[in-house]
C-alpha positions in Angstrom: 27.1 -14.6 10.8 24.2 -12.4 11.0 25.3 -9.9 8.4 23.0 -6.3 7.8 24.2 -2.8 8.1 23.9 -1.1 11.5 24.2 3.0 11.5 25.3 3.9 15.0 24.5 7.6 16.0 27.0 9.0 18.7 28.8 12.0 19.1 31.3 10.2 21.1 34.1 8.6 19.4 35.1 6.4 22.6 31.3 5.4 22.8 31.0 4.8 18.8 34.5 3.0 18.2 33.1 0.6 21.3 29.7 0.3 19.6 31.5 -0.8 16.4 33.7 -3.4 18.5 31.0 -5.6 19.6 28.4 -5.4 16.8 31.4 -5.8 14.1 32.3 -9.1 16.3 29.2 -10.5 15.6 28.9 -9.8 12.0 27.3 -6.5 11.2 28.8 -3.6 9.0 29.1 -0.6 10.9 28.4 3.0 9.8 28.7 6.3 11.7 26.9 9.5 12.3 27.3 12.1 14.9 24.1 13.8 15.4 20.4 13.4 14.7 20.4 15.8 11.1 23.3 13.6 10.1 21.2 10.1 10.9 18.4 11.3 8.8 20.8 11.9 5.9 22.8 8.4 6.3 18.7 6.8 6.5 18.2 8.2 3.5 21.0 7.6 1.4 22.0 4.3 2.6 18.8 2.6 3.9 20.5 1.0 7.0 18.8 -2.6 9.1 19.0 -0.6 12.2 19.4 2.4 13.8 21.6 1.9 17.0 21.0 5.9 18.0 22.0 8.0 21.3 19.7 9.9 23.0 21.6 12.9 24.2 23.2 14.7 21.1 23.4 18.2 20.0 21.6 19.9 17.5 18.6 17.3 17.3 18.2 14.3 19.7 17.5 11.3 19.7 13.9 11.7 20.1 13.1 13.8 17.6 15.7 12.0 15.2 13.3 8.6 16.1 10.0 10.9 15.4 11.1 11.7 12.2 12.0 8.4 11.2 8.9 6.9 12.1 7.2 9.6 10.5 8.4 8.7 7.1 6.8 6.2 5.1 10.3 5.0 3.5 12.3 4.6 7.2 9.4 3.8 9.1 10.0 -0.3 8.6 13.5 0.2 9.9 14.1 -0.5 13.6 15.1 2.2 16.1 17.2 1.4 19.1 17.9 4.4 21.8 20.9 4.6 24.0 20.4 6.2 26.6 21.9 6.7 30.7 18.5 7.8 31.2 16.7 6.1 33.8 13.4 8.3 34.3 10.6 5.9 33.3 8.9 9.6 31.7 11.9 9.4 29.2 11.2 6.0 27.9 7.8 6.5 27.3 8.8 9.5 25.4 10.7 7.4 23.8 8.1 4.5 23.1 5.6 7.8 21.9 8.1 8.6 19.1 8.1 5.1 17.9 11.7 3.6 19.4 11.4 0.0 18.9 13.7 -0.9 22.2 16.4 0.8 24.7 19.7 -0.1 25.7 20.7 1.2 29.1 24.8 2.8 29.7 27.1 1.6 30.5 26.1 -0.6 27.6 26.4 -4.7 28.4 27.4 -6.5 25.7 25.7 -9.8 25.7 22.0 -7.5 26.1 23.2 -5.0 23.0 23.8 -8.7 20.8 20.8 -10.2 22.3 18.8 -6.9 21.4 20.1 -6.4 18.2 19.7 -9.9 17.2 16.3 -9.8 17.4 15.3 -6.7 15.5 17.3 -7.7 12.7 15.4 -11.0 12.3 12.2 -8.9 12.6 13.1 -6.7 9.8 14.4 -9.6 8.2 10.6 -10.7 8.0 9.3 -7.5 7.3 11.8 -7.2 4.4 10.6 -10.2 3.3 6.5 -9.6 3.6 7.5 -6.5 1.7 9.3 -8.4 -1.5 6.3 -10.9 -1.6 3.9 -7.8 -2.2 6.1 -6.4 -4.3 5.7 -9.5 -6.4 2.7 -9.2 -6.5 2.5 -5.5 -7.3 4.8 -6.4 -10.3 2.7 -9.3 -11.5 -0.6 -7.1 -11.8 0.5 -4.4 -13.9 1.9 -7.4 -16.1 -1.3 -8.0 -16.5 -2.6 -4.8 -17.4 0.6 -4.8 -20.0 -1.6 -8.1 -21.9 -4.1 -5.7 -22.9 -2.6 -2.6 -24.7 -5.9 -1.1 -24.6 -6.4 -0.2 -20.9 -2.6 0.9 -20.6 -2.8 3.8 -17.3 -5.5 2.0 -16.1 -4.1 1.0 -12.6 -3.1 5.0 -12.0 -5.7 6.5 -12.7 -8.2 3.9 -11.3 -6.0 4.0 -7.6 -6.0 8.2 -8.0 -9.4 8.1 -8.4 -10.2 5.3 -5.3 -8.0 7.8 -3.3 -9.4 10.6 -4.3 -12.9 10.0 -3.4 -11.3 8.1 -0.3 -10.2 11.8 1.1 -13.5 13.4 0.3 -15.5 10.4 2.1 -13.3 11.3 5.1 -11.6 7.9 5.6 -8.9 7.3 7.8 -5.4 6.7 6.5 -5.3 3.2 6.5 -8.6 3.2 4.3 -6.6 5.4 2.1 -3.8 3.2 1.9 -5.9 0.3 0.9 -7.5 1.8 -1.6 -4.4 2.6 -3.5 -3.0 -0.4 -2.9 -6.4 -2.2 -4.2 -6.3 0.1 -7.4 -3.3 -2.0 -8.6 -4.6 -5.5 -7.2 -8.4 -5.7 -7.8 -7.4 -7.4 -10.7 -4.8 -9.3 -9.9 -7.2 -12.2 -10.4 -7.2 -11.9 -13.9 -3.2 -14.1 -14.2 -5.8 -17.0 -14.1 -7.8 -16.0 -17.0 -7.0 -17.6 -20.5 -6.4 -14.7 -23.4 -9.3 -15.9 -25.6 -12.0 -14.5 -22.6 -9.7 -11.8 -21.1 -8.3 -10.1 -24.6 -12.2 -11.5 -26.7 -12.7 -8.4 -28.6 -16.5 -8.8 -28.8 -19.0 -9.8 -26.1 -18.7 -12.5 -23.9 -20.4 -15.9 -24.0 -22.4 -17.0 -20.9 -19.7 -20.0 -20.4 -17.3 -17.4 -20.9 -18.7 -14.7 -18.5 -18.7 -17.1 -16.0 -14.7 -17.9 -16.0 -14.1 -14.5 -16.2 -16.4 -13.6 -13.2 -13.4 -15.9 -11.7 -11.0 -13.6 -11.4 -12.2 -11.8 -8.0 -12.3 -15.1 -6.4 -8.6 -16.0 -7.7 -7.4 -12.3 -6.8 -9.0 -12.8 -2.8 -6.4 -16.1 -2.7 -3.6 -14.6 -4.0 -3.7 -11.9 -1.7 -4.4 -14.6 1.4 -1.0 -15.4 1.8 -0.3 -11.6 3.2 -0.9 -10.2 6.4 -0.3 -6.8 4.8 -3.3 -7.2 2.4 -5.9 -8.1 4.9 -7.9 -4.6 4.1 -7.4 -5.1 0.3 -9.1 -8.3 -0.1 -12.3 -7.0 0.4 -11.4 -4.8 -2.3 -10.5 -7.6 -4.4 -12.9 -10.1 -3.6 -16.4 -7.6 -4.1 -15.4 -4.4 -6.4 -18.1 -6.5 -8.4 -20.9 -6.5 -5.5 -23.9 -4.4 -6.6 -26.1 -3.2 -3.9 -29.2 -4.5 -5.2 -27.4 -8.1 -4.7 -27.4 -8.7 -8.9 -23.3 -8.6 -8.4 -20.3 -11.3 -8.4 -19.1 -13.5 -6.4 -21.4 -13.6 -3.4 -24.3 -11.8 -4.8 -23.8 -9.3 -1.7 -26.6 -6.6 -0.5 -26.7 -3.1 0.8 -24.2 -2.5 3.9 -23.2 -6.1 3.8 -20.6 -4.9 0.6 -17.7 -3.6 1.7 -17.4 0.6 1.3 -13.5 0.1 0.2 -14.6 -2.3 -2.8 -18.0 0.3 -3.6 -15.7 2.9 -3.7 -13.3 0.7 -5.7 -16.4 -0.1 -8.0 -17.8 2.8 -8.6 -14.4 4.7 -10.0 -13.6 1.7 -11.6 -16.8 2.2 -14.1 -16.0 5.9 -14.1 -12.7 5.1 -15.8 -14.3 2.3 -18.0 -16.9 5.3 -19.2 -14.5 8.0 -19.8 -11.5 6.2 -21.5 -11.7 4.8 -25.0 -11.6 1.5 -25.9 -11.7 -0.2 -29.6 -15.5 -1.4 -29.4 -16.4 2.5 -28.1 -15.6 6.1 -27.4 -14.9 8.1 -24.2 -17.7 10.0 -22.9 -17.5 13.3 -21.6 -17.0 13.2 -18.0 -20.7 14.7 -17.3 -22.6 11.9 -19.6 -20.6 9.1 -17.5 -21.5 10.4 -14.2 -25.1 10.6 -16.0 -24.6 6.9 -16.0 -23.2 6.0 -12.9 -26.6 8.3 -12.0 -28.7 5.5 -13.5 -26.6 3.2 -11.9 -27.6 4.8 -8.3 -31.6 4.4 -9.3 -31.2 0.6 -10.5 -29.9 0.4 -6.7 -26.3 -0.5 -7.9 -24.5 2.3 -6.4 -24.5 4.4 -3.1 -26.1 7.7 -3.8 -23.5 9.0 -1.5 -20.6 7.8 -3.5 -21.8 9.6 -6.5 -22.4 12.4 -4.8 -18.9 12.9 -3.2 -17.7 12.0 -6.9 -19.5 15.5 -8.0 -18.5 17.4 -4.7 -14.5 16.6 -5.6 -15.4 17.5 -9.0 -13.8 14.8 -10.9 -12.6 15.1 -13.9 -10.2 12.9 -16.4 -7.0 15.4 -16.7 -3.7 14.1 -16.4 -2.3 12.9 -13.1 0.1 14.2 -11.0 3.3 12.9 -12.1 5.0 10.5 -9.8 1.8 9.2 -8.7 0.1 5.9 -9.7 -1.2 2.6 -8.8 -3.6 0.8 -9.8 -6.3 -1.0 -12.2 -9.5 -2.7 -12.6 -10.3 -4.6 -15.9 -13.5 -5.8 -14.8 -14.7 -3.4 -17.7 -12.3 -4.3 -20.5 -13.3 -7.9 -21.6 -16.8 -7.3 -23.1 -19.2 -7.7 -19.9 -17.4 -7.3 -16.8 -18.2 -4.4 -14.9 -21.3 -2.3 -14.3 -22.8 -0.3 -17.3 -20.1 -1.3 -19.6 -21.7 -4.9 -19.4 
């Protein structure tokens, strides 16, 4: 039996009690709402596979019911089907512009509703799937931060910040999106670093250095396995890059590192300046972007960078609550990161 939970949106009851006939016949639980305002409260409570949804209903349509859906991140995974007697080929492509995943035509025939429904559940099957993996993963690298007592907020504050100078660069959403995503997985690398070099209270040895440097290339594999972490692997693999080409792994130049992991780079030695850690202080936030300014003439950083940094007018107060994401260590074990070498 295919199993998953099916909320069917019809103000019928001869046209819903049919609905629930033949999906219930081939295994699905069934739940009901009448209009579009009561969908978007049965989404939200219940979290349904599907969304089996009438077009024509009163108060708020099936259109706009789909719009809103799709316009959230927490229902926009979950697949929309219209029903609809419509047959005006303007009216579908309404319906493709509001982000319906497939239509079923009334009078509705049974073997095309199964056959439809069939396969959207396996596709969000996947996606639910994708989704778990990368939560795994999410889990697994502020377990890492959670080794090191010291750098404990790290990951917020490093993906607020990466976000933050994201918006006042201008970048589109999805650059936004990997950038807080990358402020909890640039480090992810660091489960394949032995405690003696990650937790080494004083400076590192060459030999050591050189595992630890490890850790971006070990990060850029883990995250291989997703589709949905193709734009954070860059992050991942070259918030270590310097522009001058004196960085880690590939020793990349100029434009040829990634602006998603410069950003990521450049916050990530803001934080390492301004926090305090037990071999040194915090500095006041206008002494470490007196740094990152040397940093900038030693051809490390992207004058631009540093200056967007000013124009938000950073700062280390607390963040907004509810928000969070994100870490880079490269700073914490004695040598890894830019001025805090």
């Amino acid at each position: 039996m295919p199993g998953g939970t099916i909320l069917v949106v019809e103000d019928s009851d001869a046209n819903a009690r049919l609905l629930e006939r033949l999906l219930t016949r081939d295994g699905y639980r069934v739940q009901f709402a009448r209009d579009g305002a009561e969908a978007l409260e049965a989404v939200s409570r219940d979290s349904p596979d599907l969304v089996l949804m009438d077009v024509m209903m009163p108060t708020l349509d099936g259109f706009e019911t789909c719009r809103r859906l799709k316009g959230q991140a927490a229902t926009r995974l979950i697949p929309v089907v219209l029903v609809t007697a419509l047959q005006d080929r303007g009216d579908r492509i309404r319906g493709l512009e509001v982000g319906a995943d497939d239509f079923v035509t009334k009078p509705v025939h049974a073997a095309e509703l199964t056959a439809r429904v069939r396969s959207l559940m396996r596709i969000k099957r996947y996606t639910d799937d994708l989704d778990t993996a990368e939560s795994v993963i999410l889990s697994l690298a502020l377990t890492i931060e959670a080794r090191d007592t010291t750098t404990e907020g790290h990951c917020q504050r490093l993906a607020h910040y990466a976000v933050r100078l994201g918006r006042e660069l201008g970048l589109a959403d999805e650059g936004i999106d990997a950038l807080a995503r990358g402020g909890f997985l640039h480090d992810i690398g660091k489960v394949g670093i032995p405690d003696a070099v990650l937790l080494k209270p004083s400076a590192l040895t060459p030999e050591e250095f050189a595992i630890m440097k490890q850790h971006t290339v070990i990060g850029d594999r883990l995250c291989g396995e997703l589709r949905s972490l193709r734009r954070v692997r860059p992050i991942v693999r070259h918030h270590h890059e310097r522009l001058d080409g004196s960085g880690y792994p590939d020793g990349l130049r100029g434009t040829a590192v990634p602006l998603l992991a410069q950003i990521m780079g450049i916050v990530d030695v803001f934080d390492a300046l301004t926090t305090p850690r037990p071999y040194k202080g915090a500095l006041p936030v206008a002494r470490a972007l007196d740094e990152l300014e040397i940093e900038v003439r030693r051809g490390w950083r992207d004058r631009e960078l540093l200056t967007a940094m000013v124009r938000a007018g950073f700062d280390v107060s607390p963040l907004p609550v509810g928000r969070g994401t994100v870490v880079d260590w490269a700073s914490e074990a004695g040598g890894d990161g830019g001025t805090v070498a």
